[in-house]
C-alpha positions in Angstrom: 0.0 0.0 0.0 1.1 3.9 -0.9 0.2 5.4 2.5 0.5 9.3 2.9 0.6 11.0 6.1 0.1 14.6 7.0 3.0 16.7 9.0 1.2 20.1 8.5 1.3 20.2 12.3 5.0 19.4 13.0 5.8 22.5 10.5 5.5 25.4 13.4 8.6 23.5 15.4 6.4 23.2 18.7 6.5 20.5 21.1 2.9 20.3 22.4 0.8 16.8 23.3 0.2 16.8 19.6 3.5 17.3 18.4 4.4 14.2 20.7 1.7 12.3 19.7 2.9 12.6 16.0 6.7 11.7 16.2 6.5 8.8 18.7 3.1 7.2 16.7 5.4 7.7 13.7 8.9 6.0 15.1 6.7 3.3 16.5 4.4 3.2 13.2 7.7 2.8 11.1 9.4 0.0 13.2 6.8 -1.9 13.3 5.7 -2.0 9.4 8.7 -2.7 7.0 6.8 -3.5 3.7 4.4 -0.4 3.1 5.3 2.6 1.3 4.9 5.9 3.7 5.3 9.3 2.1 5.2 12.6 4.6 4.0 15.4 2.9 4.2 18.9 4.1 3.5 21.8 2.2 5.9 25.0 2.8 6.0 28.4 0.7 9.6 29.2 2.7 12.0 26.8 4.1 10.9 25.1 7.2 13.1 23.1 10.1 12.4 19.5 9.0 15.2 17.9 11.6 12.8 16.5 13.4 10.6 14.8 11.0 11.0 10.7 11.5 12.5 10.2 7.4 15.0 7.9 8.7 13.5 4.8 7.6 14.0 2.8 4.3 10.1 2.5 3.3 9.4 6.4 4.0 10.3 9.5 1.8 9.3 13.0 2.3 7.4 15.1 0.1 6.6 18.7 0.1 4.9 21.3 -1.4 5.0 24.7 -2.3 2.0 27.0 -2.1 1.2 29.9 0.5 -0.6 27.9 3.1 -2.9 31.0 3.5 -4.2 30.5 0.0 -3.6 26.1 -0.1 -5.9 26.1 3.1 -8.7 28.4 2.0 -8.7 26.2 -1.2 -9.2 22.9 0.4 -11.9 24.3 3.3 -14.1 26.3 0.8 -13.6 24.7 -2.5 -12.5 21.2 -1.1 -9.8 21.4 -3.6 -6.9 20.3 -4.9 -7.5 16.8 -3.8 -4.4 15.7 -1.2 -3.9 12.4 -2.6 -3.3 14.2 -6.0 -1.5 16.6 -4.8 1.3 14.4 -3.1 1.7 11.7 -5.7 -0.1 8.9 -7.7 -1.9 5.9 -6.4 -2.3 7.1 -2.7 -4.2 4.4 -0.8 -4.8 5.7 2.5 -4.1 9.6 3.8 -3.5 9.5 7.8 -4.4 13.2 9.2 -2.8 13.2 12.9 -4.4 15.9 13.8 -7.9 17.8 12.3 -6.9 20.4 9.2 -8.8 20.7 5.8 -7.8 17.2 3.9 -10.5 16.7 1.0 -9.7 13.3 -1.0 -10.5 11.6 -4.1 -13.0 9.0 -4.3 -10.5 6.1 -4.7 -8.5 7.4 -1.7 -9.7 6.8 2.0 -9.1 9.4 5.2 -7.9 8.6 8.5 -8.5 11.2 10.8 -7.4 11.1 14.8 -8.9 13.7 16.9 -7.7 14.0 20.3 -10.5 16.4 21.9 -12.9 19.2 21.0 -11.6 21.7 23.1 -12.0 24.1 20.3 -15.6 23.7 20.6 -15.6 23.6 24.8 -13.0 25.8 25.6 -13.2 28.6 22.7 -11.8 31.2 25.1 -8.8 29.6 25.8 -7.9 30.3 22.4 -6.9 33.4 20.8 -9.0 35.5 18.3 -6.6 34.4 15.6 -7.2 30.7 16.4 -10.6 30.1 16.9 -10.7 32.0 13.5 -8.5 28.8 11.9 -11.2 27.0 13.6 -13.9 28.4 11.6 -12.1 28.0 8.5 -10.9 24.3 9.5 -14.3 23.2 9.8 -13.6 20.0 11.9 -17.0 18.5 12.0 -16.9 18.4 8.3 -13.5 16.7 8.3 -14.9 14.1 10.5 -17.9 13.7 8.8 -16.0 12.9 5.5 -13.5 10.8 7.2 -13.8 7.2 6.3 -12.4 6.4 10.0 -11.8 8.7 12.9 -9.4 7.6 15.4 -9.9 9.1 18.7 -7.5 9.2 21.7 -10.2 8.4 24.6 -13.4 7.0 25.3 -14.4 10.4 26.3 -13.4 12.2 23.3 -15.1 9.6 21.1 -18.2 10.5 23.4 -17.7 14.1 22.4 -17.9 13.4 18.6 -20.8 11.3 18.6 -22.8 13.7 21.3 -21.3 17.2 19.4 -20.8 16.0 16.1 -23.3 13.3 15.2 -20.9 10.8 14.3 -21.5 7.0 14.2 -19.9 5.8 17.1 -18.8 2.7 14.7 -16.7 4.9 12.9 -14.7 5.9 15.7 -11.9 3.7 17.0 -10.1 4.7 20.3 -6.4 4.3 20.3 -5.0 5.2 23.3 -1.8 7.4 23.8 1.6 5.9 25.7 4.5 7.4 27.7 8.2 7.8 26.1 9.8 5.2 27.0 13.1 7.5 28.0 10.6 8.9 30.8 11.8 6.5 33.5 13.3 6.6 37.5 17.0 7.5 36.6 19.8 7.3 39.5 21.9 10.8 38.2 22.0 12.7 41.6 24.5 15.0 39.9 22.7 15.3 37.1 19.9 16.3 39.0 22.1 19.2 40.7 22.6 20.5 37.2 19.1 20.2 36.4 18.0 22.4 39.6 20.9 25.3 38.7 19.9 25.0 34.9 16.0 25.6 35.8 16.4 27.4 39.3 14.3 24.4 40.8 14.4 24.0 44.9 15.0 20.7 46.1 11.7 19.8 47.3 8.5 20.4 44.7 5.5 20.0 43.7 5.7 20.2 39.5 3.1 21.4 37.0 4.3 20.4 33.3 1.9 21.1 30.9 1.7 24.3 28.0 0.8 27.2 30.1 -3.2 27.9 28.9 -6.4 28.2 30.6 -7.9 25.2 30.5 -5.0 23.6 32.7 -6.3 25.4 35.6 -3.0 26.8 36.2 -4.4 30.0 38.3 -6.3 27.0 40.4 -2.7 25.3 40.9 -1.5 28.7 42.0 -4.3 29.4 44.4 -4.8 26.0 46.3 -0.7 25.9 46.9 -0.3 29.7 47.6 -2.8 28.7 50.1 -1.5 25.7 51.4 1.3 27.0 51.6 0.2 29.8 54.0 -1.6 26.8 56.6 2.2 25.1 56.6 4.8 27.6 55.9 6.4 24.5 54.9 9.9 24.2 52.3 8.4 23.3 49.4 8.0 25.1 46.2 5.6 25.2 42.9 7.6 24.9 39.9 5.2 25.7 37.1 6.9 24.5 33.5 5.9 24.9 30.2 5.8 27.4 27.8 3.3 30.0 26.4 2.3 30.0 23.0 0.2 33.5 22.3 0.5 33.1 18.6 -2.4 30.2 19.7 -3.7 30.8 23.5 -5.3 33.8 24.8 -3.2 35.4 27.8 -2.4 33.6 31.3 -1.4 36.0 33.5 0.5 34.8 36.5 1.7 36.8 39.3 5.1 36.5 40.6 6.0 34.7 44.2 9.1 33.3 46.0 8.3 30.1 46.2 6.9 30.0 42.1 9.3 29.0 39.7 8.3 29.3 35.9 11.6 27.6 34.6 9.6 27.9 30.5 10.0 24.8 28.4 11.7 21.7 29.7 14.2 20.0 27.3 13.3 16.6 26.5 16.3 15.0 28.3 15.4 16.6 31.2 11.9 15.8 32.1 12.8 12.3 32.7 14.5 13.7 36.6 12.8 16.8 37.0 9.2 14.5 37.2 11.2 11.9 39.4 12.5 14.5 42.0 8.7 16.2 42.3 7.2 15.8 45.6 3.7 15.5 43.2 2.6 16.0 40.0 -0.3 18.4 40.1 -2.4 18.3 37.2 -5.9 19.1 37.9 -6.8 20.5 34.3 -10.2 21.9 33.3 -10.8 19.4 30.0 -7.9 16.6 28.4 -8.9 14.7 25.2 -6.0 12.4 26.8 -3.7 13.7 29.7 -0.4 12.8 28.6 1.6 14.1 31.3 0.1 11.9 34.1 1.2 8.8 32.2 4.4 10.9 32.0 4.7 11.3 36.2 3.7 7.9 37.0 6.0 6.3 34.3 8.9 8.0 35.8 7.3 7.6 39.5 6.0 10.6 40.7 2.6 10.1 42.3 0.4 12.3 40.8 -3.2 13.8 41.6 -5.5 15.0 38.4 -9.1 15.6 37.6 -12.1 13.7 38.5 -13.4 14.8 35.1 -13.1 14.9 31.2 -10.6 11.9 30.0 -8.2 11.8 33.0 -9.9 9.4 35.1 -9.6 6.7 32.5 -5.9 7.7 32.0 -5.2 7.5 35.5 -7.4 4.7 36.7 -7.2 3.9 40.3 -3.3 5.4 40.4 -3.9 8.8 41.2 -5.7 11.2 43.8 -8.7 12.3 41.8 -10.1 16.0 42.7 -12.6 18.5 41.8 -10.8 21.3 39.5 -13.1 23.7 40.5 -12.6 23.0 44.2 -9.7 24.5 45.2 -9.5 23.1 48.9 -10.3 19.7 47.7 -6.7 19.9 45.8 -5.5 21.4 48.8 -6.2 18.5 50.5 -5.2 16.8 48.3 -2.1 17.9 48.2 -1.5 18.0 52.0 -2.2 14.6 52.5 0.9 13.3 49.9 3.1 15.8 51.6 2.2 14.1 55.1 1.4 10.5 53.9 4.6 8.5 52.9 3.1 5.2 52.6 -0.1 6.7 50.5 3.1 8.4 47.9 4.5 5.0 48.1 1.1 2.9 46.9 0.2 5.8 44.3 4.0 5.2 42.9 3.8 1.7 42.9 0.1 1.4 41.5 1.5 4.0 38.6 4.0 2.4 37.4 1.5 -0.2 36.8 -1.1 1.8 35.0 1.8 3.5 32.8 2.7 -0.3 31.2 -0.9 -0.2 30.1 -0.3 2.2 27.5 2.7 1.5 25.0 3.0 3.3 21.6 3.8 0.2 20.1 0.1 -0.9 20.8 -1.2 2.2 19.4 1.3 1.8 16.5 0.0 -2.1 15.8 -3.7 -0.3 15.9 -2.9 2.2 13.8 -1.9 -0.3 11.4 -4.8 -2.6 11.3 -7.4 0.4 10.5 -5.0 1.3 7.6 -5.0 -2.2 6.6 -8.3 -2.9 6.6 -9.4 -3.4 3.5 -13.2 -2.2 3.3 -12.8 0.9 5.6 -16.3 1.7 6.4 
């Protein structure tokens, strides 16, 4: 089979739960399948960073194009033309779209989309005006509808599109998201020491890693420790990590305290220790298609505490200290209890590292592969 795949989304250089999504469902897609023929198109008016793009296999080749994406995108939403399969070779079997973006087909050519939440729909204001424009012209409930399958990362997003968007729940096909498998319990004390001057991180923590936007409840975070803090007067900081991306989320103000660091984004090699030394991960976000970053904590065993709502329960399981969002003194509680409660820590850490072998990309690779397969896509 001629399989193309769309990296439109890897193009801006960001490293978001999308961008991860992509590359490791890729590496594991393309050691897994040998005999197919994978082409990654990506369409680019000036020269783009492609270092990062998985080519490095002997069955995939890159292609790209050249048009203004401005003008190539208003093309394919309005007039649902040129057709993508045309446009990045002959004889395309199957077009894979990792993430939703205006992707009309030919007849002979069949669409697989993976969504991984609607929070474009739930969360509009998280977005700027600039994005929830793109919105408007990506038209996502149309790409679904025309999408032969739709794969979505969670039971509860797959809710979402048949509730929201009417779509025939047999048409969706959950395949679940994993941990890297560098995100692990390291023994590097020194290397830790480094990793505390390099990101001005005090020895004792709880962590937040997540793109810094509103629907991660960040000011909540904030608020329940700033308070906590004040009932213990304890030695422990908030480190706050990620990065802000205006030219997509609306603004998150956060005001400035001792015991808050923002150390921006995290380099890959470093998250690995910088989960493993956090007292706890805090991640009680507002909405998650998946939650990524609590199979990240628990993989490299950090016990974690997350919403009681949205995806992350099913991500979680029975691994993780389950809270409100909206209730900020249920997350303190939370959050005083695993500072107080060695053996609970102990039992979350142990019961995560089990949840976090449930999830492998290589599963979701093997899955990915079957609906491509299949020959009589519904």
């Amino acid at each position: 089979m001629k399989i193309a795949i769309d990296l439109r989304p890897l193009m801006a250089g960001k490293i978001t739960g999308v961008e991860v999504y992509i590359i490791n469902m890729l590496k594991a897609l393309f050691e897994a399948d040998k005999e197919n023929e994978y082409i990654l198109w990506y369409n680019a008016f000036k020269e783009v960073d492609t270092s990062h793009f998985p080519t490095d296999y002997p069955n995939v080749t890159l292609k790209r194009t050249r048009i203004p994406n401005k003008i190539l995108n208003l093309f394919l939403s309005i007039l649902r033309w040129p057709k993508i399969d045309h446009l990045i070779g002959k004889d395309i079997d199957v077009v894979w779209v990792p993430d939703p973006r205006p992707t009309p087909v030919s007849k002979k050519c069949k669409k697989i989309i993976t969504f991984h939440d609607l929070s474009f729909e739930d969360f509009k204001y998280s977005f700027n005006f600039k994005t929830r424009l793109w919105h408007k012209i990506l038209r996502p409930k149309k790409e679904a509808k025309e999408a032969d399958i739709i794969i979505s990362v969670s039971k509860f997003t797959k809710g979402q599109l048949v509730e929201e968007y009417g779509i025939d729940e047999k048409k969706i096909k959950v395949v679940y998201e994993a941990a890297a498998s560098h995100l692990k319990p390291l023994d590097l004390p020194k290397s830790f020491e480094i990793i505390q001057r390099k990101y001005n991180v005090p020895k004792l923590y709880f962590l937040c890693l997540s793109t810094i936007e509103h629907r991660k409840n960040i000011e909540g975070i904030i608020k329940a420790y700033i308070e906590w803090q004040e009932g213990n007067r304890a030695d422990v900081g908030l480190v706050i990590a990620g990065k802000q991306y205006p030219e997509i989320f609306s603004d998150v103000r956060i005001k400035n305290h001792p015991l808050i660091s923002m150390p921006g984004f995290i380099d890959e090699e470093d998250k690995a220790l910088l989960y493993q030394h956090a007292l706890t991960f805090l991640y009680p976000s507002l909405y998650e298609g998946f939650g990524l970053p609590i199979l990240e904590a628990m993989q490299c065993g950090t016990p974690v505490i997350t919403s009681d709502s949205t995806s992350m329960p099913e991500v979680a399981g029975d691994a993780a200290i389950l809270v409100n969002p909206n209730d900020l003194h249920e997350l303190k509680r939370a959050m005083d209890e695993l500072y107080r409660d060695e053996t609970l820590r102990a039992e979350l850490i142990e019961k995560g590292f089990r949840q976090a072998e449930k999830f492998s990309w290589k599963k979701a690779a093997r899955k990915l592969l079957d609906l491509i397969q299949k020959k009589n896509l519904p």
